[in-house]
N, CA, C and O atoms as a DFTB+ gen file, in Angstrom:
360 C
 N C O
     1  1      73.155      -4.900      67.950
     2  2      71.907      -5.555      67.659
     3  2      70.761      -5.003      68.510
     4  3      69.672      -4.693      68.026
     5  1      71.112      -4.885      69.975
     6  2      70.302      -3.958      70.659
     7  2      69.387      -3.118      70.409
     8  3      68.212      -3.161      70.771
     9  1      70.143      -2.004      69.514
    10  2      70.000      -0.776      69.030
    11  2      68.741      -0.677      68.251
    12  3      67.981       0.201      68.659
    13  1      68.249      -1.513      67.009
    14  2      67.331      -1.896      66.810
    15  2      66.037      -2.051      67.438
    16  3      64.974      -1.600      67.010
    17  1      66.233      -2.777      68.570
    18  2      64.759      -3.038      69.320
    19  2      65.243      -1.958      70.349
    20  3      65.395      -2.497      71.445
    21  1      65.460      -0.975      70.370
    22  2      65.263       0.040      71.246
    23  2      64.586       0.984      70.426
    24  3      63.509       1.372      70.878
    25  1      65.019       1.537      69.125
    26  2      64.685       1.881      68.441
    27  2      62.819       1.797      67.860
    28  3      62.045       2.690      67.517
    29  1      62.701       0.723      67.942
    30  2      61.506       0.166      67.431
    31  2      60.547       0.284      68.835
    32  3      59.327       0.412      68.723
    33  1      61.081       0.240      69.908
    34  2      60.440       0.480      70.550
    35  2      60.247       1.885      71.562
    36  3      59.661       1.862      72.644
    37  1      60.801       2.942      71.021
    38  2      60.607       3.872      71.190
    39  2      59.516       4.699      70.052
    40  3      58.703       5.588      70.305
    41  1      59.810       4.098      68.839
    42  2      59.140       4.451      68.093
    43  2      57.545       4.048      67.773
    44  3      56.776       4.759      67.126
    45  1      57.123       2.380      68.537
    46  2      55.867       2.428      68.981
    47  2      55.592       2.709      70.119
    48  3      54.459       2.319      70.404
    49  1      56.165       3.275      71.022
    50  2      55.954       4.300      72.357
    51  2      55.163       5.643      71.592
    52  3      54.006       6.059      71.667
    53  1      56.165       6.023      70.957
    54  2      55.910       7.417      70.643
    55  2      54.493       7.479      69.470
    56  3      54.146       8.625      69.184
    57  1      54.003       6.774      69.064
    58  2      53.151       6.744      68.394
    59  2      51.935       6.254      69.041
    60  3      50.807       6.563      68.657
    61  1      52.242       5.305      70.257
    62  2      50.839       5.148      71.031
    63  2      50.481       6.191      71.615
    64  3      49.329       6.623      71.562
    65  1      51.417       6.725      72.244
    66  2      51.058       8.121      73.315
    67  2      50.965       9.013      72.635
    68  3      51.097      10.020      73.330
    69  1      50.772       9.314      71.404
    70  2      50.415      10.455      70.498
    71  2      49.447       9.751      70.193
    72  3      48.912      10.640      69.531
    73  1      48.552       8.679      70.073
    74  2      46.798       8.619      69.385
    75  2      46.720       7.952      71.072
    76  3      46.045       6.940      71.265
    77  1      47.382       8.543      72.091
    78  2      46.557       8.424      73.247
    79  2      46.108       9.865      73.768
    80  3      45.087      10.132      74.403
    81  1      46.970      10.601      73.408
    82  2      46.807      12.053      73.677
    83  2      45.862      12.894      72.821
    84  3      45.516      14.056      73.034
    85  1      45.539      12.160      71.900
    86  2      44.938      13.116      70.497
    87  2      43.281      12.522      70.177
    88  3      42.407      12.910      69.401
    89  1      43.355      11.240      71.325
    90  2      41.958      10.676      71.433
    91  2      40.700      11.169      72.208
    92  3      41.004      11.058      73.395
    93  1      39.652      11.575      72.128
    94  2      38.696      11.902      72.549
    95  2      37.814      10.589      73.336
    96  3      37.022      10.734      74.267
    97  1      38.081       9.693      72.878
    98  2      36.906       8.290      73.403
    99  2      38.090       7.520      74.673
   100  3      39.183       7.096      74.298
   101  1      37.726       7.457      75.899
   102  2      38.349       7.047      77.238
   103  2      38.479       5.809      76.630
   104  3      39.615       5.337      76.614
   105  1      37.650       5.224      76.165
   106  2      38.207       3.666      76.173
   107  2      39.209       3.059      74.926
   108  3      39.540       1.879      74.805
   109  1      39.594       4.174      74.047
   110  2      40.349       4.463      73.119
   111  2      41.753       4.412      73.779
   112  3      42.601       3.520      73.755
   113  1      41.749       6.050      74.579
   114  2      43.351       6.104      75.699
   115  2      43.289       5.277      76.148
   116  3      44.254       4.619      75.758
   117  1      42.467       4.458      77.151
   118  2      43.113       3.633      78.066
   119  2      43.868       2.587      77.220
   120  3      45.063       2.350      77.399
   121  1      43.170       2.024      76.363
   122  2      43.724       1.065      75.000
   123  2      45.112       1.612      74.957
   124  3      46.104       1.134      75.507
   125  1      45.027       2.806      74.139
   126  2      46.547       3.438      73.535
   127  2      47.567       3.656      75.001
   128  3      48.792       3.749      75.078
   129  1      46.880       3.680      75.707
   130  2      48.034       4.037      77.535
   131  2      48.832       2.782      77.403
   132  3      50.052       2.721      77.255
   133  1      47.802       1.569      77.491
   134  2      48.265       0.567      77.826
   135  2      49.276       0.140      76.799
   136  3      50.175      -0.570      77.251
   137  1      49.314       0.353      75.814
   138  2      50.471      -0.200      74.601
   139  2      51.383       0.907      74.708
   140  3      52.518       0.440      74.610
   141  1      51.425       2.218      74.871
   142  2      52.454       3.109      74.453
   143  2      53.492       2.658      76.227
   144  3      54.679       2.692      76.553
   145  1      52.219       2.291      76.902
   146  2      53.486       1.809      78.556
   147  2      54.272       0.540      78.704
   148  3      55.345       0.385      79.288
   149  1      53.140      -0.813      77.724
   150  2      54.270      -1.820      77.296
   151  2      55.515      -1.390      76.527
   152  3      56.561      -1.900      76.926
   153  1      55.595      -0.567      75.525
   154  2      56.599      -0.319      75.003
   155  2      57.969       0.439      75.708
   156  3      59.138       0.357      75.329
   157  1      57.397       1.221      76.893
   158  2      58.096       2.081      77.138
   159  2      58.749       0.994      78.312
   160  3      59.937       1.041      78.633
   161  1      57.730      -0.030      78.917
   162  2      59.019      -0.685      79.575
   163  2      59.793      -1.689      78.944
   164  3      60.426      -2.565      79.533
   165  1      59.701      -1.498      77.530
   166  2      60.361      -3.143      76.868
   167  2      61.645      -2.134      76.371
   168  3      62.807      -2.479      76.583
   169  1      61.368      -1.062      75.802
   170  2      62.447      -0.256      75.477
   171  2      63.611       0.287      77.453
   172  3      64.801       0.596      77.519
   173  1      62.961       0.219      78.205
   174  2      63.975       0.462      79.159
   175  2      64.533      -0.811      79.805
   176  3      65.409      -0.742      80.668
   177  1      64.027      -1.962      79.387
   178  2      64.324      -3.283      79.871
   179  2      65.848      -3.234      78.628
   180  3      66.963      -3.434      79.110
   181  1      65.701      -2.940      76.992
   182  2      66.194      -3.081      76.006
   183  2      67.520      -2.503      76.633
   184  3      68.464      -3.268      76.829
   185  1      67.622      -0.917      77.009
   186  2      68.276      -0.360      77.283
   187  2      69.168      -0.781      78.099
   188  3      70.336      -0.953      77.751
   189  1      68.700      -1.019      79.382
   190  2      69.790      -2.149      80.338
   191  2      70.403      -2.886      79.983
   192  3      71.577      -2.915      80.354
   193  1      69.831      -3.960      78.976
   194  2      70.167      -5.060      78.540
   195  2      71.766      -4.537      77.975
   196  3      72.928      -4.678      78.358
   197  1      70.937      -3.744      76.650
   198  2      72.560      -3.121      76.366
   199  2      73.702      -2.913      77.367
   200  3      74.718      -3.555      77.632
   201  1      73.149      -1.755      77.831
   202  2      74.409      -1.061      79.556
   203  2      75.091      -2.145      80.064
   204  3      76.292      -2.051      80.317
   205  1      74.390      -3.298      80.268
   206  2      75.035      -4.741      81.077
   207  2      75.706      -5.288      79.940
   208  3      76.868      -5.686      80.014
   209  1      75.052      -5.324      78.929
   210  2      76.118      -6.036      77.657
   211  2      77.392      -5.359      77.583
   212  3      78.446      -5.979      77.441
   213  1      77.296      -3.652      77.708
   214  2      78.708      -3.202      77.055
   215  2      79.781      -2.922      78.130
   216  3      80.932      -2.616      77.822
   217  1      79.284      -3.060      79.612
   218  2      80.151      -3.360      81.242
   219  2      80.155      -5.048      80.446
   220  3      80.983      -5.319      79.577
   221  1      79.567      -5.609      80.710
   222  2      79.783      -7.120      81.281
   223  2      79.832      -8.114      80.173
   224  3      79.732      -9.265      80.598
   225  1      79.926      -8.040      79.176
   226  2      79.358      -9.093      78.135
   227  2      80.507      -9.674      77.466
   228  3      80.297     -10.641      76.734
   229  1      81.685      -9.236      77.601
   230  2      82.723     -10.327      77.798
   231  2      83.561     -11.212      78.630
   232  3      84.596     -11.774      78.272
   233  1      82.913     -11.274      79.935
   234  2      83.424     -12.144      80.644
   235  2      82.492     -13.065      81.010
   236  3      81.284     -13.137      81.236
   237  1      83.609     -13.843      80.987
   238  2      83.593     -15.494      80.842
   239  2      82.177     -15.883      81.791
   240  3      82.028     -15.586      82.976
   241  1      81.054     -16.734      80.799
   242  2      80.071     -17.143      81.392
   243  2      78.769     -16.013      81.523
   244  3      77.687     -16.130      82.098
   245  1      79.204     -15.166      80.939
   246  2      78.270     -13.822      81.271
   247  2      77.158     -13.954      80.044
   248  3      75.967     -13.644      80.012
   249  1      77.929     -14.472      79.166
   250  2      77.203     -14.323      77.468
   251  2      75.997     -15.438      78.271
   252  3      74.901     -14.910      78.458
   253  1      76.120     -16.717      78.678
   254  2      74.754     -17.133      78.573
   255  2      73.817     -16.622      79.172
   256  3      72.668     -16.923      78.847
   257  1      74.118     -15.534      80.408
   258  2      72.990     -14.996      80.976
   259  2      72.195     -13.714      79.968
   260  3      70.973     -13.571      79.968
   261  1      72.955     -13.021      79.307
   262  2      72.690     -12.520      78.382
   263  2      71.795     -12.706      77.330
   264  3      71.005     -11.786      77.120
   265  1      71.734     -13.952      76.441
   266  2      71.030     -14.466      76.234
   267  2      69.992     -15.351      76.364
   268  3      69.363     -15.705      75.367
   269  1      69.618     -15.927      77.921
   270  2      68.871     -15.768      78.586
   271  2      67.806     -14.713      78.581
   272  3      66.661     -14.654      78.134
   273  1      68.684     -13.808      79.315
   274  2      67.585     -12.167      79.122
   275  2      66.736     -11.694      77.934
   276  3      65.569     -11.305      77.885
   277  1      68.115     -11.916      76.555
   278  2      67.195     -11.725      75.758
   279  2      66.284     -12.376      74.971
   280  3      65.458     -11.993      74.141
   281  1      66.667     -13.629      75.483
   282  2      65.491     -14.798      74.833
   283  2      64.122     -14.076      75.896
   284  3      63.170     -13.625      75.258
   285  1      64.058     -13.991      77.304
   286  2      63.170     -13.192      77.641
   287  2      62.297     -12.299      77.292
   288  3      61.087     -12.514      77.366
   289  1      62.800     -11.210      76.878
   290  2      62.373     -10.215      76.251
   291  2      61.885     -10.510      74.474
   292  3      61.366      -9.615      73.807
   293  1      62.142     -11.778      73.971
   294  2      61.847     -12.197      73.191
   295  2      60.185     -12.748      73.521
   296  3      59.160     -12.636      72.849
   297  1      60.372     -13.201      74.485
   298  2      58.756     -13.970      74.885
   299  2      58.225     -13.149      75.198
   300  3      57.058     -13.528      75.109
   301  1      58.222     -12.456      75.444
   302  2      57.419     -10.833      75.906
   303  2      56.759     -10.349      74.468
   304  3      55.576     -10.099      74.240
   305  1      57.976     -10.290      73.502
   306  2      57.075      -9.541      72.589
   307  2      56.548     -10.436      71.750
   308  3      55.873      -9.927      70.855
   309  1      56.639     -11.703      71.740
   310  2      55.528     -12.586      71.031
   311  2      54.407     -12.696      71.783
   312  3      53.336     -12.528      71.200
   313  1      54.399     -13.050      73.473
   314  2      52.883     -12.906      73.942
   315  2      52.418     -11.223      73.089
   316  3      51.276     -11.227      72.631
   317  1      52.972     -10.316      72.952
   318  2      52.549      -9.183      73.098
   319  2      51.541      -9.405      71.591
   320  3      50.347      -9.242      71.341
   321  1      52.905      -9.920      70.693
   322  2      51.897     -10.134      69.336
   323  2      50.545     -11.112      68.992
   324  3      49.632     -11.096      68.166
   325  1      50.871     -11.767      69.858
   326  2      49.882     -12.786      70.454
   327  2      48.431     -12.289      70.936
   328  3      47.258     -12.612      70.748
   329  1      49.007     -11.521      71.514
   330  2      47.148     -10.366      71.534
   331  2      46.809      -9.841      71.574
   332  3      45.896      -9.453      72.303
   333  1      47.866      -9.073      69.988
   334  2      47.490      -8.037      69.040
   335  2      46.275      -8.612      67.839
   336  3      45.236      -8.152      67.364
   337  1      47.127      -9.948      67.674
   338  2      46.391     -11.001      66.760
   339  2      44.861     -10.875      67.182
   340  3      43.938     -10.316      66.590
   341  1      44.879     -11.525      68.312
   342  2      43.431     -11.694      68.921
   343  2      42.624     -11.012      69.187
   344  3      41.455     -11.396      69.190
   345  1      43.219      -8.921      69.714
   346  2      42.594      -8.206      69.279
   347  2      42.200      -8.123      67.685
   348  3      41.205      -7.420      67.507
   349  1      42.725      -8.651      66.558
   350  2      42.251      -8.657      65.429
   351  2      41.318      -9.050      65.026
   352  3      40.524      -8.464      64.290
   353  1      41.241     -10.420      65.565
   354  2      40.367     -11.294      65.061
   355  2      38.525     -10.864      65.750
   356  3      37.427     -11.196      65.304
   357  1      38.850     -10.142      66.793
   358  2      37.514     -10.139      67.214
   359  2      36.933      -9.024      65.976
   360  3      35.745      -8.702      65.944
């Protein structure tokens, strides 16, 4: 299940830092910096998550911390959508 949101988030990594690199207007990159670097730490947070899931994720009592974490990383990317929105609306 992991695999997915690593995925997805490599893939809006790689697309911020390519219209951050290909931008001419500073206040454009700094914009695109800042989203292609959220991604890149939600995808290495993702990554761990996995590594600890596939060492540790069957012993006993481990699963709720697990999901813990990833309910975490769940709230992360709803604030995140949260003000994407609000950049919209302005």
């Amino acid at each position: 299940m992991l695999q997915r949101e690593i995925q997805l988030c490599s893939a809006n990594y790689r697309k911020w830092k390519e219209i951050a690199l290909n931008s001419k207007d500073m206040g454009e990159v700094k914009r695109a910096m800042e989203k292609a670097f959220f991604w890149l730490e939600l995808q290495a947070a993702y990554i761990a998550l996995w590594a600890v899931e596939q060492v540790r994720g069957s012993e006993p009592g481990f699963e709720e911390k697990l999901f813990l974490a990833k309910l975490n990383l769940c709230k992360k990317l709803t604030e995140h959508a949260k003000k994407v929105i609000d950049e919209l609306k302005l």
